[in-house]
C-alpha positions as CSV (number, residue, x, y, z in Angstrom):
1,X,109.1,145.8,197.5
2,X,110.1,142.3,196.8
3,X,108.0,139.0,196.0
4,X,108.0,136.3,199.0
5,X,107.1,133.3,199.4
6,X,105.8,130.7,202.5
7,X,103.9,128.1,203.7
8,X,100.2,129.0,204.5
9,X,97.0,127.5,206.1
10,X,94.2,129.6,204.7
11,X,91.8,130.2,207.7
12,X,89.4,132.6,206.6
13,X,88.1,134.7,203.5
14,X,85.8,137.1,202.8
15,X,84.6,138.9,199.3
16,X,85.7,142.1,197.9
17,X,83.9,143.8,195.7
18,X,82.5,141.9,192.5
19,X,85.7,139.1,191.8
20,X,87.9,139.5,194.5
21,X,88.6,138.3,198.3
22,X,90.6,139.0,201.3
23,X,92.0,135.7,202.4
24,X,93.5,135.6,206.2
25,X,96.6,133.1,205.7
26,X,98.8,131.7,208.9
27,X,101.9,131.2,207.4
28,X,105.2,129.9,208.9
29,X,107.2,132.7,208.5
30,X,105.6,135.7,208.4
31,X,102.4,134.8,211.1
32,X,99.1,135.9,210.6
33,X,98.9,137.3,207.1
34,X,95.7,139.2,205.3
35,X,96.1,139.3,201.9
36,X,93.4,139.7,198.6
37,X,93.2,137.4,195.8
38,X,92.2,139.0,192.8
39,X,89.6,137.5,190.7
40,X,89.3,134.6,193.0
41,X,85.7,134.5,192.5
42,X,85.9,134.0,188.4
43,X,84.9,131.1,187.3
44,X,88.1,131.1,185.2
45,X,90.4,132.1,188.1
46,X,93.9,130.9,187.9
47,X,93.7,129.9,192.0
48,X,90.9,127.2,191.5
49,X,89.7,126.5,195.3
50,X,93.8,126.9,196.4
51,X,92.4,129.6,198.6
52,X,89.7,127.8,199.9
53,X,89.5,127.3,204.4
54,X,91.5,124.8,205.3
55,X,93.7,124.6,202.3
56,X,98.1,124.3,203.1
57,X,99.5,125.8,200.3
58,X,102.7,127.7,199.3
59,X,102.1,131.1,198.5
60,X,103.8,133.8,196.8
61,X,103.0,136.8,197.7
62,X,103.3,141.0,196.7
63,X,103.6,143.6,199.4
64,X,101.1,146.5,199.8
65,X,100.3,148.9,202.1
66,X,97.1,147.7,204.1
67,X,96.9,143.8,202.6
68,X,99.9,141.8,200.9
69,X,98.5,140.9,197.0
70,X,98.6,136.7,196.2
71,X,100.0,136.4,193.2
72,X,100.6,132.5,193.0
73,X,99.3,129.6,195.0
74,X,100.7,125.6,194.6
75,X,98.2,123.0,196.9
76,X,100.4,121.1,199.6
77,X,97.4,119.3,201.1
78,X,93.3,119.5,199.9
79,X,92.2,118.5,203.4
80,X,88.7,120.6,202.4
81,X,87.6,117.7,200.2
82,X,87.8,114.7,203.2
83,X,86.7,118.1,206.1
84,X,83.7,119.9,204.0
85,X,82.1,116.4,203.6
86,X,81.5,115.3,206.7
87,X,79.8,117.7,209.3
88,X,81.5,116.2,212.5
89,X,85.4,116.8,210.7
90,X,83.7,120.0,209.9
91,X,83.4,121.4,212.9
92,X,86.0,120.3,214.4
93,X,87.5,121.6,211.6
94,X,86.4,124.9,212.1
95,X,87.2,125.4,215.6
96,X,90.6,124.7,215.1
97,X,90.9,127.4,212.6
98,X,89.3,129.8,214.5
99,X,91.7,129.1,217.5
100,X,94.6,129.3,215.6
101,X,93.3,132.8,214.2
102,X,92.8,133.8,218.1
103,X,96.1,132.4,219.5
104,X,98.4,133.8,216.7
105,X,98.1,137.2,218.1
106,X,99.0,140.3,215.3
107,X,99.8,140.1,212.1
108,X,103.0,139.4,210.9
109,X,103.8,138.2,214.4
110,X,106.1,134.7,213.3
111,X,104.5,131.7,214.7
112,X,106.0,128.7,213.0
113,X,105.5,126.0,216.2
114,X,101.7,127.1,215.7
115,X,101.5,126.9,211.6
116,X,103.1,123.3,212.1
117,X,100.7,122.6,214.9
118,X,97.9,123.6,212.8
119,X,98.8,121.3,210.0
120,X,99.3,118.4,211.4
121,X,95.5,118.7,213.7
122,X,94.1,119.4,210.3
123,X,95.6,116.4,208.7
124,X,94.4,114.0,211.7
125,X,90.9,115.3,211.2
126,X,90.8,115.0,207.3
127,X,92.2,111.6,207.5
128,X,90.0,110.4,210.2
129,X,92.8,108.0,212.1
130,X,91.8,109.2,215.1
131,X,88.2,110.5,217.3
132,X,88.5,113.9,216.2
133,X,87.0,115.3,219.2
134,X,90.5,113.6,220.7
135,X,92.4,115.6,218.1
136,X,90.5,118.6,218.8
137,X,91.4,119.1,222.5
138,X,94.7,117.7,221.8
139,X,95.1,120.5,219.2
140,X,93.6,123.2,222.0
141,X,95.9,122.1,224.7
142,X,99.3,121.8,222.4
143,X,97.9,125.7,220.7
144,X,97.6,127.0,224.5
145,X,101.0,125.6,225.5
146,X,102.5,127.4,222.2
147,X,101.0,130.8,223.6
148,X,101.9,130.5,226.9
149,X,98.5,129.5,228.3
150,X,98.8,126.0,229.0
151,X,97.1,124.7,232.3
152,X,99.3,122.9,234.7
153,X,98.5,119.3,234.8
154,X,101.6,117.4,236.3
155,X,102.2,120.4,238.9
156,X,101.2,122.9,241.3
157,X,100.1,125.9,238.8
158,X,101.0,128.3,242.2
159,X,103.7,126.9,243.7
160,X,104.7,124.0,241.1
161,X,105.0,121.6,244.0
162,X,105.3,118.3,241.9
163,X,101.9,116.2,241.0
164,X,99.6,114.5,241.0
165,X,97.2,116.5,242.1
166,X,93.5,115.7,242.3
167,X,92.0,120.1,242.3
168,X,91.8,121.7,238.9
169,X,91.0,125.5,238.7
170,X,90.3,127.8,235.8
171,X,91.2,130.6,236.7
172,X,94.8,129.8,238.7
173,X,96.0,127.9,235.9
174,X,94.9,124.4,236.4
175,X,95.8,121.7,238.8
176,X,96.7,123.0,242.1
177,X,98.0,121.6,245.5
178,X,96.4,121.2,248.8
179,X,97.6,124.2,249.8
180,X,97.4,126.1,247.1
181,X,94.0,125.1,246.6
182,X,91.7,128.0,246.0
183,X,87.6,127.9,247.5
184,X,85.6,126.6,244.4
185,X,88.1,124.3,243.1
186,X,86.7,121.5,241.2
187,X,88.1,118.0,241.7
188,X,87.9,115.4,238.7
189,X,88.9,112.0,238.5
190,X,92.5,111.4,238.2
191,X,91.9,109.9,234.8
192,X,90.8,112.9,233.2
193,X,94.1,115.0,233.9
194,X,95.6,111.6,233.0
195,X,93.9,112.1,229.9
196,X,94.3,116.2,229.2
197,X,98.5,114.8,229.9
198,X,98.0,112.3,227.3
199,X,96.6,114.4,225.1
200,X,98.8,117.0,225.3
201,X,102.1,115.0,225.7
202,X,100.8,112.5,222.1
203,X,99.8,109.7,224.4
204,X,97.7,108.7,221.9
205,X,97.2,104.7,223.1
206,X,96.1,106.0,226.4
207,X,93.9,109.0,225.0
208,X,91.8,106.6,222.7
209,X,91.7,103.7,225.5
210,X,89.9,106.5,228.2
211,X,86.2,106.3,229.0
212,X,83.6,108.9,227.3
213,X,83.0,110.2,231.1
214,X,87.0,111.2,231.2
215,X,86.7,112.5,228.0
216,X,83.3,114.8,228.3
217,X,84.8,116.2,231.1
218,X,88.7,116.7,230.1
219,X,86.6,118.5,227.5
220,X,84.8,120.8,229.5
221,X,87.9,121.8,231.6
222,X,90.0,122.5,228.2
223,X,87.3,124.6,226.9
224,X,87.1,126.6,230.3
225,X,90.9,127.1,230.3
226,X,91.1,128.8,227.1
227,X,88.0,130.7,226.6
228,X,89.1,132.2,230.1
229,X,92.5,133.0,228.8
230,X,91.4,134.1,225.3
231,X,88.7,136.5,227.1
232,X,86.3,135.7,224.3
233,X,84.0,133.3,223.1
234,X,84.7,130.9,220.4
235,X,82.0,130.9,218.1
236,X,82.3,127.9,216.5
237,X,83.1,125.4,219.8
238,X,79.7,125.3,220.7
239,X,78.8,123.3,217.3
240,X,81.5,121.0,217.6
241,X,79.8,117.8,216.9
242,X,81.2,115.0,219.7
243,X,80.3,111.7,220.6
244,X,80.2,113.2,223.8
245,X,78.6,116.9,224.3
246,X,79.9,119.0,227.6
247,X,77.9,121.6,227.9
248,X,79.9,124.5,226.0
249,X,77.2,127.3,226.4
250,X,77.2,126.7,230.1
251,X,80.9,127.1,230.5
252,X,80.6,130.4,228.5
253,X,78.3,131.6,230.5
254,X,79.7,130.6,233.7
255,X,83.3,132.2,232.6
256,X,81.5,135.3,232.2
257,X,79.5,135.5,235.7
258,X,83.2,134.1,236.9
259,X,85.1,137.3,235.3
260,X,82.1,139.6,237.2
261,X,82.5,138.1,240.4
262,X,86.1,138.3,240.5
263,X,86.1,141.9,239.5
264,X,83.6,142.4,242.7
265,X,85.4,140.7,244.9
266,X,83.2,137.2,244.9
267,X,85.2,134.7,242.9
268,X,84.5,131.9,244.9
269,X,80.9,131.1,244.1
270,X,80.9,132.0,240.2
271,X,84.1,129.1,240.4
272,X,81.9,126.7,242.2
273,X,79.5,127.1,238.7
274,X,82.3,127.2,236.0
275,X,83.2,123.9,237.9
276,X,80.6,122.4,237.9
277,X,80.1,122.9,234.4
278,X,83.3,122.5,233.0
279,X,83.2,118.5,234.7
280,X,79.5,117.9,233.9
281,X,78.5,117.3,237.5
């Protein structure tokens, strides 16, 4: 089979056996690639730290039967040198990757909207031209929109009557109507879906000019929204370091109890918690 080439973020990598490792690559083209790197781990390796997290390259690649072979790397951007260094960019850092892993589905699946997305959060973080805990929920809401999963902020998420509206709710989608409004709704201040619609539209003069309260909590509800969507628990947003802390255990463990109650028939009191959590009150 043929050589190709593409545009990669490396997200993850593993070893393989004494020299070698897997590397999981989201490239423009060709999605969510797995792929080994042979001698990697040589101190004389031809690919250097190319394959390190974080690292957009270009890649070349051979195709095999389980995992694609890398046979040449060239560095776009070294955004590991300005992320690694500081633990707060790390983090941040690290959550992002692990989300795009998450939201880009199966391999080989083409994502390019996402790749793009992906580069551009990890650039803001390396470069540090804006609160990165700003880029980081920018970066979750834009990756939830790309999936599908986005929560409804200017709109009714049941009925799309047309906002604002002041009710926010995990599990219908977001922002709902009067009288759409489920029992156990929570109900922020309008500045925090002012903020999550800044965010995710790239008002970035509004974003940076909001209050840590709007922020803590727009923070809590985006953290809600997707780990109920992704029906799993992202391991590494509970270390994000923030000038601001919501309470990211809580939430998890409020999605949960909300997933058991609504499989029982008793959604409305696990939502009063998640709410409650998600919004710091």
């Amino acid at each position: 089979m043929r050589l190709y080439r593409d545009r990669a973020v490396v997200l993850r990598q593993h070893k393989l056996g004494e020299a070698d490792r897997i590397v999981t690559l989201l490239t423009r083209d060709h999605g969510l690639v797995r792929a080994v790197a042979k001698g990697v781990r040589r101190t004389r390796s031809k690919f250097g730290s190319r394959l390190e997290p974080f690292a957009h390259i270009d890649v070349q690649l051979h195709p095999g039967r389980n995992l694609d072979i890398v046979t040449q790397v060239v560095s776009l951007d070294a955004f590991a040198a300005d992320i690694v260094n500081d633990y707060g960019r790390y983090t941040c850092g690290c959550a992002i990757l692990e989300t795009a892993e998450r939201l880009a589905g199966e391999e080989r699946n083409p994502m390019p909207a996402l790749q793009r997305l992906t580069v551009g959060a990890l650039r803001a973080v390396a470069d540090g031209s804006r609160p990165r805990e700003l880029v980081l929920d920018a970066y979750l809401l834009r990756a939830m929109g790309i999936a599908g999963w986005a929560p409804a902020i200017t709109e009714c998420a049941r009925c799309a009557a047309p906002g604002p509206h002041r009710a926010f709710h995990v599990a219908a989608g977001g922002s709902v109507c009067v009288h759409c409004r489920p029992s156990g709704s929570v109900t922020p201040p309008q500045g925090v879906l002012d903020l999550m619609a800044a965010l995710h539209d790239g008002d970035w003069e509004f974003a940076q000019a909001s209050p840590t309260g709007h922020r803590s909590q727009a923070s809590g509800l985006v953290a809600a929204h997707l780990q109920w969507h992704l029906e799993r628990q992202l391991r590494t947003l509970p270390l994000v370091e923030r000038v601001y802390r919501p309470d990211t255990a809580l939430i998890e463990q409020r999605v949960t109890l909300l997933r058991q109650d609504i499989a029982h028939g008793t959604q409305p009191g696990a939502q009063d918690q998640l709410s409650t959590a998600a919004t710091g009150a």
